[in-house]
N, CA, C and O of each residue as an XYZ file, in Angstrom:
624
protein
N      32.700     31.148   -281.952
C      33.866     30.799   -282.754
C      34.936     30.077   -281.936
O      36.072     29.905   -282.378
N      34.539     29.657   -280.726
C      35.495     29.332   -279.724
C      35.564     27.662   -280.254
O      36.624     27.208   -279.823
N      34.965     26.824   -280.870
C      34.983     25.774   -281.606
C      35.824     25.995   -282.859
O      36.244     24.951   -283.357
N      36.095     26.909   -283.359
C      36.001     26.630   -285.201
C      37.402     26.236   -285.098
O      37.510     25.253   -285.831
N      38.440     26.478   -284.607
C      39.612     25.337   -284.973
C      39.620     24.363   -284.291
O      40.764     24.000   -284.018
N      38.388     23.410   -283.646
C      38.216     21.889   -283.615
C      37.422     21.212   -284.445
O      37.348     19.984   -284.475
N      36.873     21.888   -285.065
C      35.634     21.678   -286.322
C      36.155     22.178   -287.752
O      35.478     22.093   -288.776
N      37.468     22.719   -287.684
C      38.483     23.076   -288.954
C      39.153     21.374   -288.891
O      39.188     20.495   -289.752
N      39.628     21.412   -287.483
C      40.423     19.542   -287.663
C      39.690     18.716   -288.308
O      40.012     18.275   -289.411
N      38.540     18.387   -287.652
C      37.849     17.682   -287.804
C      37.164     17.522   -289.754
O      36.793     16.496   -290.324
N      37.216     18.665   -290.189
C      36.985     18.628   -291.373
C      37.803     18.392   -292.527
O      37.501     17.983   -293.648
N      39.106     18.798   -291.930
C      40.645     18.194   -292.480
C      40.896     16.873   -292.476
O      41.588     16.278   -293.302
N      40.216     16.310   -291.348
C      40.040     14.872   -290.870
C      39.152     14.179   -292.021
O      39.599     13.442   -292.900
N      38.334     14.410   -291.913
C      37.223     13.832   -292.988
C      37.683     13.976   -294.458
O      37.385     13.126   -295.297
N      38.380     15.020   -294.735
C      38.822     15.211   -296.169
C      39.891     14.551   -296.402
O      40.042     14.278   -297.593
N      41.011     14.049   -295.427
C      42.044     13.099   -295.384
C      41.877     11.536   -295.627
O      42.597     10.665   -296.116
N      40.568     11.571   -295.050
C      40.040      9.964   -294.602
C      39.075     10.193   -296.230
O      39.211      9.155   -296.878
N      38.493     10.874   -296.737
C      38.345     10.628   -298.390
C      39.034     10.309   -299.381
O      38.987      9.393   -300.201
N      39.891     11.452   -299.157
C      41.157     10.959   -300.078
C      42.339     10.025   -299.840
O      43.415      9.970   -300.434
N      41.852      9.280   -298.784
C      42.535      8.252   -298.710
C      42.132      6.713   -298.958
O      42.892      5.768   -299.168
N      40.513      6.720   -298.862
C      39.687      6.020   -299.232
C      39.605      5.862   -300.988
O      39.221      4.833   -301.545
N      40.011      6.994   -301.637
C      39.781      7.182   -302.981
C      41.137      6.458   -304.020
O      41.239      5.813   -305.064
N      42.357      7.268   -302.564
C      43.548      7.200   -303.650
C      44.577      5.792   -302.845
O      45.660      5.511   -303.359
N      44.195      5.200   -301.879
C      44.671      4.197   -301.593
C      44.213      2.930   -301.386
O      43.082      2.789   -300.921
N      44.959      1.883   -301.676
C      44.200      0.403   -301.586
C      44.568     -0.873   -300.337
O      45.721     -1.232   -300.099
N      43.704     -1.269   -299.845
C      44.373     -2.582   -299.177
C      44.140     -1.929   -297.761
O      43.436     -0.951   -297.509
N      44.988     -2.790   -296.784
C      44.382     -2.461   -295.558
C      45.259     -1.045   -295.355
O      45.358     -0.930   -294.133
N      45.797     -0.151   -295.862
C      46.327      1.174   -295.961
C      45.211      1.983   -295.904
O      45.042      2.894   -295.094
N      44.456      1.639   -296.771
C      43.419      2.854   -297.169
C      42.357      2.526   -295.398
O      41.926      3.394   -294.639
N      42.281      1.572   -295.310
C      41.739      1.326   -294.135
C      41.967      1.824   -292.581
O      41.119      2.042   -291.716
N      43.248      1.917   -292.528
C      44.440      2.060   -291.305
C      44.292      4.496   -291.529
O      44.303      5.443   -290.744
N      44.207      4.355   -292.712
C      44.236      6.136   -293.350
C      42.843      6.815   -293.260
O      42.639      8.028   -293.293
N      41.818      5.720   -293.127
C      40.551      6.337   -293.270
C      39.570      6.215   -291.989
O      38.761      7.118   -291.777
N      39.633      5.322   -291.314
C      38.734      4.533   -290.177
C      39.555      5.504   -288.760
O      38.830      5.894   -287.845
N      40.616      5.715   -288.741
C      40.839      6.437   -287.621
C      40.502      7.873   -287.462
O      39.797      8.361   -286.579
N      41.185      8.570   -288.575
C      40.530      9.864   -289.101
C      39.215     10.340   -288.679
O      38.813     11.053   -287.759
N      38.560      9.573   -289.869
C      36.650      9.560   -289.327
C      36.472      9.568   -288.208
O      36.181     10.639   -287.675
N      36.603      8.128   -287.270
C      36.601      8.330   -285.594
C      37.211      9.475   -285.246
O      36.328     10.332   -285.196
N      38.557     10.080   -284.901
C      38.335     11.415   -284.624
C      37.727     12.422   -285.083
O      37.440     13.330   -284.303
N      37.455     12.494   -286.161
C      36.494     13.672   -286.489
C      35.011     13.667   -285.893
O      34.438     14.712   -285.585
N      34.464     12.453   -285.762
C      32.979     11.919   -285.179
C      32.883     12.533   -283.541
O      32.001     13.042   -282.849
N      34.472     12.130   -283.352
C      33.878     12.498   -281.904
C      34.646     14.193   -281.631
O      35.210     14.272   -280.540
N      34.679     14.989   -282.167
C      35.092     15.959   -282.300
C      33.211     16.789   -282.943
O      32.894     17.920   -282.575
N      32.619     16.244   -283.531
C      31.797     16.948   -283.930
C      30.581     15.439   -285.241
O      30.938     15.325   -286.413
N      29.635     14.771   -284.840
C      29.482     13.527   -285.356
C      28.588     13.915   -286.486
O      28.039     12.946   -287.009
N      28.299     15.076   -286.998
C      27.941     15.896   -288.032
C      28.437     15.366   -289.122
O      27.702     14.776   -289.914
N      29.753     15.500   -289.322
C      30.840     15.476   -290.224
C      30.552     13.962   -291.349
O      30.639     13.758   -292.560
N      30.148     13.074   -290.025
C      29.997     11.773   -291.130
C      29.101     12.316   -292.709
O      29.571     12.184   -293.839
N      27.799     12.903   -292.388
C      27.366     13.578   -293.657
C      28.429     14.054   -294.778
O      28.295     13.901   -295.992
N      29.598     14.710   -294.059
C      30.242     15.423   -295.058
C      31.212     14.254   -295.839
O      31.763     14.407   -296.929
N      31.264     13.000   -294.939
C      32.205     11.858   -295.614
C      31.498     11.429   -296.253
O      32.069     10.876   -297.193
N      29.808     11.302   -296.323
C      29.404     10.666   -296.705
C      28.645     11.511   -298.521
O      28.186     11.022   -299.553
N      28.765     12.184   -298.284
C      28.487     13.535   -299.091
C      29.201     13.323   -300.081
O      28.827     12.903   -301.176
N      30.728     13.725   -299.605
C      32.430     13.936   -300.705
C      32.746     12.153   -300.993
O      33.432     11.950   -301.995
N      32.319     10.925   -300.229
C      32.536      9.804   -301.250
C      30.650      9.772   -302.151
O      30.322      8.681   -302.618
N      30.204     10.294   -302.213
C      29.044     10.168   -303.202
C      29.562     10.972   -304.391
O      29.876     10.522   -305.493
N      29.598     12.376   -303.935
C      30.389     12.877   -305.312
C      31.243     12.033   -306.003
O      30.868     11.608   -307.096
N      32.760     11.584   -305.384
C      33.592     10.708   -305.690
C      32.670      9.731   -306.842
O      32.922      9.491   -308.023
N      32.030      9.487   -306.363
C      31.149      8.022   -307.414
C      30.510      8.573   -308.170
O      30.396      8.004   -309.256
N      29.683     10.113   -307.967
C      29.174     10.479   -309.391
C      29.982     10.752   -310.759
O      29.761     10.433   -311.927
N      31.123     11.554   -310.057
C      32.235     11.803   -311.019
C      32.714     10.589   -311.914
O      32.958     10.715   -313.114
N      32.830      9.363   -311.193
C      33.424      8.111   -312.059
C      32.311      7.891   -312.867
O      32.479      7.235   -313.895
N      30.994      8.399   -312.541
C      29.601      7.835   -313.639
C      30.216      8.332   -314.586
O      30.770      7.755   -315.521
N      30.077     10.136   -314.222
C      30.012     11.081   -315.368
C      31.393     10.709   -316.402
O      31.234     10.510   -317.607
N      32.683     10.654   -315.767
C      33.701      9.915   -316.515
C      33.731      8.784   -317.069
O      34.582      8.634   -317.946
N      32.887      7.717   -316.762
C      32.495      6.736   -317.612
C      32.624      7.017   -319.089
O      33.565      6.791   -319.849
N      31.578      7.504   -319.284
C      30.921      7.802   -320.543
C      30.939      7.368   -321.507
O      31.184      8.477   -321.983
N      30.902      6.471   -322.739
C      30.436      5.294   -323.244
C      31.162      3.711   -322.359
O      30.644      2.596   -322.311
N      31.949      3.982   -322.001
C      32.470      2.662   -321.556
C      31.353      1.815   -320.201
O      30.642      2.703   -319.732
N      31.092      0.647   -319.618
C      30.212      0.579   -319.624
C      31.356      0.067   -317.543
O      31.903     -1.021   -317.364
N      31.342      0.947   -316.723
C      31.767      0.696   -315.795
C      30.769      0.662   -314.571
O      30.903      1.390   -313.587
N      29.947     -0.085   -314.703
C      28.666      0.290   -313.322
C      29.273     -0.660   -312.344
O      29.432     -0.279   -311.184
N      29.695     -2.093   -312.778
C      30.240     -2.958   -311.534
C      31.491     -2.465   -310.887
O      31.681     -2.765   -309.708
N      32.048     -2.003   -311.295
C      33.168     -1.267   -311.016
C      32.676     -0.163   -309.702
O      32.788     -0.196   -308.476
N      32.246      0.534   -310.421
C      31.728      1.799   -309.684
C      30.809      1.351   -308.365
O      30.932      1.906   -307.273
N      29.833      0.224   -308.634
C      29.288     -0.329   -307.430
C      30.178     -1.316   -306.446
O      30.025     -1.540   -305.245
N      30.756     -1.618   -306.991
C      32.080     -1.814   -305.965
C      32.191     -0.882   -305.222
O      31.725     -0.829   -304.083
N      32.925      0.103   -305.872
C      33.753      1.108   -305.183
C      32.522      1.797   -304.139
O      32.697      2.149   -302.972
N      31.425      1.861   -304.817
C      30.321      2.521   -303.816
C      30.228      1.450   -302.446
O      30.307      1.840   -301.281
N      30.046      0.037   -302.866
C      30.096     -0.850   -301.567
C      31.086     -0.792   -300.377
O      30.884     -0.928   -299.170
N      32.004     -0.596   -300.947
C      33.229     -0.250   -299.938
C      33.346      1.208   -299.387
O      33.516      1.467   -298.195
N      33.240      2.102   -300.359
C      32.848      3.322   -299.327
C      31.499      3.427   -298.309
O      31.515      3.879   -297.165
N      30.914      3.157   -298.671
C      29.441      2.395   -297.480
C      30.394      1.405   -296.632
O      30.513      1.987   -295.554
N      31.183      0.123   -296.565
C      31.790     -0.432   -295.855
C      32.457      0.723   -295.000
O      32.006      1.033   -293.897
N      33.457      1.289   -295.520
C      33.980      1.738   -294.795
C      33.044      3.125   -293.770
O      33.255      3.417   -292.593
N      32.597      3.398   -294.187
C      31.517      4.159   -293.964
C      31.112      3.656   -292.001
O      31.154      4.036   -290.831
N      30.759      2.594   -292.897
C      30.024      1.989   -290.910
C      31.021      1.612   -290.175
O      30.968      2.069   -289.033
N      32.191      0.741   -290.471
C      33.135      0.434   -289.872
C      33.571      1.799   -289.032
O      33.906      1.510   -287.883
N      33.654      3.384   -289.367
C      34.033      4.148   -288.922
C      32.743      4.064   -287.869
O      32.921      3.576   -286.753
N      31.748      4.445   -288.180
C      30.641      4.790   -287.062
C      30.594      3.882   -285.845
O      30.422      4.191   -284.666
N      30.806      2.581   -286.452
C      30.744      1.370   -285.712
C      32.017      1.774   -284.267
O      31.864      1.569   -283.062
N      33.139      2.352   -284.950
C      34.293      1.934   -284.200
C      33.827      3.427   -283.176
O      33.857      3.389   -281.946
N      33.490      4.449   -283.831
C      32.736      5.796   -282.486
C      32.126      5.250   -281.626
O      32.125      5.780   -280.515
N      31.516      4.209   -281.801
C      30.005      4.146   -281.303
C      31.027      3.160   -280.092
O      30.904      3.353   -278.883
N      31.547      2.609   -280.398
C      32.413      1.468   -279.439
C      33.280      2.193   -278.489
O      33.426      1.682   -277.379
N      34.088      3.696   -278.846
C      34.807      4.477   -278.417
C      33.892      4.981   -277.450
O      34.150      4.965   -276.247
N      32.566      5.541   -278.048
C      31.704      6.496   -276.918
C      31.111      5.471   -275.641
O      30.711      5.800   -274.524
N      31.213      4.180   -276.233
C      30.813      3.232   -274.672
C      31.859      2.954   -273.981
O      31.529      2.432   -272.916
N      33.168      3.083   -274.123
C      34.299      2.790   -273.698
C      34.569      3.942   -272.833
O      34.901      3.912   -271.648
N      34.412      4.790   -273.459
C      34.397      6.340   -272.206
C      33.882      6.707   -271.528
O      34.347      7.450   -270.664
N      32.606      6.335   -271.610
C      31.359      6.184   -270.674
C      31.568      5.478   -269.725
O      31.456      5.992   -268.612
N      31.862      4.364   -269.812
C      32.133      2.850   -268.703
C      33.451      3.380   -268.061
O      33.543      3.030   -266.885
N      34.642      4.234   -268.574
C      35.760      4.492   -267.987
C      34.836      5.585   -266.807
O      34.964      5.419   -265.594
N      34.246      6.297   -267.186
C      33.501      7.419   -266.407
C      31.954      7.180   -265.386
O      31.232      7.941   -264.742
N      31.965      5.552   -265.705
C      30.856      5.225   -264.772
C      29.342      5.826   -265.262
O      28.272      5.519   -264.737
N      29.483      6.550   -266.146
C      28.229      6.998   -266.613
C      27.715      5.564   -267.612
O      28.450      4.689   -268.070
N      25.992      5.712   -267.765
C      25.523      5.182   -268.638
C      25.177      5.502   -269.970
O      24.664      6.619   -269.897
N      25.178      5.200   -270.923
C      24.699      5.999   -272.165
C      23.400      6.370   -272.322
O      23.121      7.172   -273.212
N      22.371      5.825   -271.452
C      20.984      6.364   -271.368
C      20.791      7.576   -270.541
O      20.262      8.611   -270.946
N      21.329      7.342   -269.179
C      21.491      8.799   -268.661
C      22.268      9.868   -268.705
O      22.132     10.895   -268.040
N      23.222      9.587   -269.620
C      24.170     10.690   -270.332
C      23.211     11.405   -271.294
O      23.067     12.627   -271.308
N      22.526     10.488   -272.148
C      21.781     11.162   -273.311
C      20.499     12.038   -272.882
O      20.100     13.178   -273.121
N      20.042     10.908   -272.111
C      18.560     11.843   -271.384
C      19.002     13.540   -270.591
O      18.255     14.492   -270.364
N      20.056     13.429   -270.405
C      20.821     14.603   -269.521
C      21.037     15.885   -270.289
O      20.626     17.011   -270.007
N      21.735     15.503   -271.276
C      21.862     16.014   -272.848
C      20.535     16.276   -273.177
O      20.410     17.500   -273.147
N      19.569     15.791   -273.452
C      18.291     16.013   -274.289
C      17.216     16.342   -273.873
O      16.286     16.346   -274.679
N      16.877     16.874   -271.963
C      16.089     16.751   -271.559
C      15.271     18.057   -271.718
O      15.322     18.744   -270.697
N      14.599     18.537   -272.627
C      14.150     20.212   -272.177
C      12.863     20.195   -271.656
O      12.243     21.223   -271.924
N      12.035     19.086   -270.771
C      10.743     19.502   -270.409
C       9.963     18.275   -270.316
O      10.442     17.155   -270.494
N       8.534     18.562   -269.983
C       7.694     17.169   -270.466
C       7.063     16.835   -271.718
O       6.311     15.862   -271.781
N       7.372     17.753   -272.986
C       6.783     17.323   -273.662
C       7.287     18.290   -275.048
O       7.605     19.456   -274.815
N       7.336     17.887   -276.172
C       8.160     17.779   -277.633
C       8.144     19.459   -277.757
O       9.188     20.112   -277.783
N       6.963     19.988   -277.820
C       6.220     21.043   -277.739
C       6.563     22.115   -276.812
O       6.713     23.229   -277.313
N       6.688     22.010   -275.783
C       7.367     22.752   -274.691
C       8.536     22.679   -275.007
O       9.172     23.652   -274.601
N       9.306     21.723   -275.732
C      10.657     21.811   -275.361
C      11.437     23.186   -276.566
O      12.314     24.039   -276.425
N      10.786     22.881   -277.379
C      10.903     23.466   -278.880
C      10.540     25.010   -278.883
O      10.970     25.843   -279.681
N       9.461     25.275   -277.587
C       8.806     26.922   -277.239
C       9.981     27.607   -276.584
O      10.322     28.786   -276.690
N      10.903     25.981   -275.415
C      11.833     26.584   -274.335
C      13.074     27.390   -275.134
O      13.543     28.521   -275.010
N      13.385     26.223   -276.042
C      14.426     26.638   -277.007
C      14.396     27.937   -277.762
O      15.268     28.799   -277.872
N      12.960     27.857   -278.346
C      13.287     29.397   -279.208
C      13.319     30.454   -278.595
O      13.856     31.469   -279.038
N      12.609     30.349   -277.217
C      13.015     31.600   -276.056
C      13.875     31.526   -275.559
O      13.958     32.455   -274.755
N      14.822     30.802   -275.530
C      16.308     30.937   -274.721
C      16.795     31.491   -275.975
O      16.991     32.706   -275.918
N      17.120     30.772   -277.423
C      17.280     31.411   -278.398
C      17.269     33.397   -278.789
O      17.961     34.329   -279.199
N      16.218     33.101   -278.390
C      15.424     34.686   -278.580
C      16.384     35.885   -277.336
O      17.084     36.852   -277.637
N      16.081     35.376   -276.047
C      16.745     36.047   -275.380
C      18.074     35.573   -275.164
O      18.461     36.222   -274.192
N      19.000     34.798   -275.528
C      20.231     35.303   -276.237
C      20.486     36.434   -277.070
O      21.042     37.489   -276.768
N      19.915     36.004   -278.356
C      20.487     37.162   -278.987
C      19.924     38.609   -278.658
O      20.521     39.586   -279.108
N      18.783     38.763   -277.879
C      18.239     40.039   -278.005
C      18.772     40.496   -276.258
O      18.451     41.632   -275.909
N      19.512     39.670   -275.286
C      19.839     40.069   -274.121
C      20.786     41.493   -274.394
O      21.330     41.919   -275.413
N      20.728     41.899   -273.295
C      21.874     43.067   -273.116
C      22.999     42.553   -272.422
O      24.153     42.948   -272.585
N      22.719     41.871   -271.826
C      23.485     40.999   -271.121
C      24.739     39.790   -272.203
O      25.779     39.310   -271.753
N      24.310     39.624   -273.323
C      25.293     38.671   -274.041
C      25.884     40.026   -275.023
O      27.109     40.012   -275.143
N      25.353     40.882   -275.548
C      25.989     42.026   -276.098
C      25.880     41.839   -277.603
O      26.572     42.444   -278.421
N      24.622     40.633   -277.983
C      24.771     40.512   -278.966
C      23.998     41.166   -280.473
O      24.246     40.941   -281.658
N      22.808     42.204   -279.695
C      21.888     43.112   -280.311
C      21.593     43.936   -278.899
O      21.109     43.368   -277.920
N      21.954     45.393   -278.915
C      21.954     46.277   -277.439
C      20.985     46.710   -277.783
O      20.040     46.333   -277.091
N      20.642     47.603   -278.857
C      20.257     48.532   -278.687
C      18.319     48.337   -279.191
O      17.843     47.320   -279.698
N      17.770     49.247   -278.953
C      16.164     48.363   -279.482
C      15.333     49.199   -280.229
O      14.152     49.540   -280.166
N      16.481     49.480   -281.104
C      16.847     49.937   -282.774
C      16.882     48.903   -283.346
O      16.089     48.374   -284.124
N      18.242     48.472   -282.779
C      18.985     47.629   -283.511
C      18.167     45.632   -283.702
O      18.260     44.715   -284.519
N      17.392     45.904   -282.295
C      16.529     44.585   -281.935
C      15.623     44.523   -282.833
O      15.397     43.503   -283.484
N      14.782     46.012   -283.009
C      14.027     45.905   -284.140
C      14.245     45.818   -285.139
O      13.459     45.258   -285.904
N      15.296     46.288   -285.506
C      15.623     46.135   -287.064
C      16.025     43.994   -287.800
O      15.608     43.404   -288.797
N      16.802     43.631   -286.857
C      16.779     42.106   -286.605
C      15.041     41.313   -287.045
O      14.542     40.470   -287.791
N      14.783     42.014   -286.288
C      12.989     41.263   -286.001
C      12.575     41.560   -287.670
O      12.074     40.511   -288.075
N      12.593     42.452   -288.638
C      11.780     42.905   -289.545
C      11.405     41.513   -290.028
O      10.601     41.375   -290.950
């Protein structure tokens, strides 16, 4: 839980940068939404799903409110530009995360490989994980299942 109020911002972030995408026009909505996103991305780069999630709803709702009137160009507009804006945000992370990298002399290939490396092979890496997994929670040592009562009862 030592994350959850940077991943609370970050989700405040994304819900700001929706409803600003929704309820403002012109390069405002742009200047309200594209920075937002970038901080939230690099706070946790998950989140784009959730922008991308809450402007889909956004567009189902205008279907469902349609309803005899015949607004699809409209609505595909509005879908084009939330997809615009959409990448423009990713675009501008993706430019941020090489910019910090190059300030730090690191490369983005050996940053990532560093990050991702668990072994020689897909299979091993996935066995390493669920046993580090495993003995996390079942250590005595993290305090997070002691007793082997309590381990068993987990396992059922």
């Amino acid at each position: 839980m030592f994350v959850a109020s940077s991943y609370a911002l970050a989700f405040l972030l994304v819900v700001f940068a929706v409803w600003s995408a929704r309820n403002l026009r012109g390069w405002v909505a742009w200047l309200c939404f594209v920075p937002p996103l970038v901080f939230a991305l690099s706070i946790y780069q998950g989140y784009v799903s959730i922008a991308a999630g809450l402007l889909l709803l956004l567009l189902v709702k205008d279907i469902l409110d349609a309803g005899e009137e015949d607004r699809s160009g409209e609505i595909f507009r509005r879908g084009l530009r939330y997809l615009l804006l959409l990448a423009v945000g990713a675009v501008l992370y993706r430019v941020s995360i090489n910019i910090a990298l190059r300030i730090e002399g690191i490369d983005a290939n050996e940053y990532t490989n560093e990050a991702l490396y668990m072994g020689p092979g897909l299979l091993k890496g996935i066995a390493t994980a669920y046993s580090m997994f495993v003995f996390n929670l079942t250590s005595r040592y993290n305090m997070l299942i002691v007793s082997k009562f309590s381990r068993a009862l987990h396992f059922l």
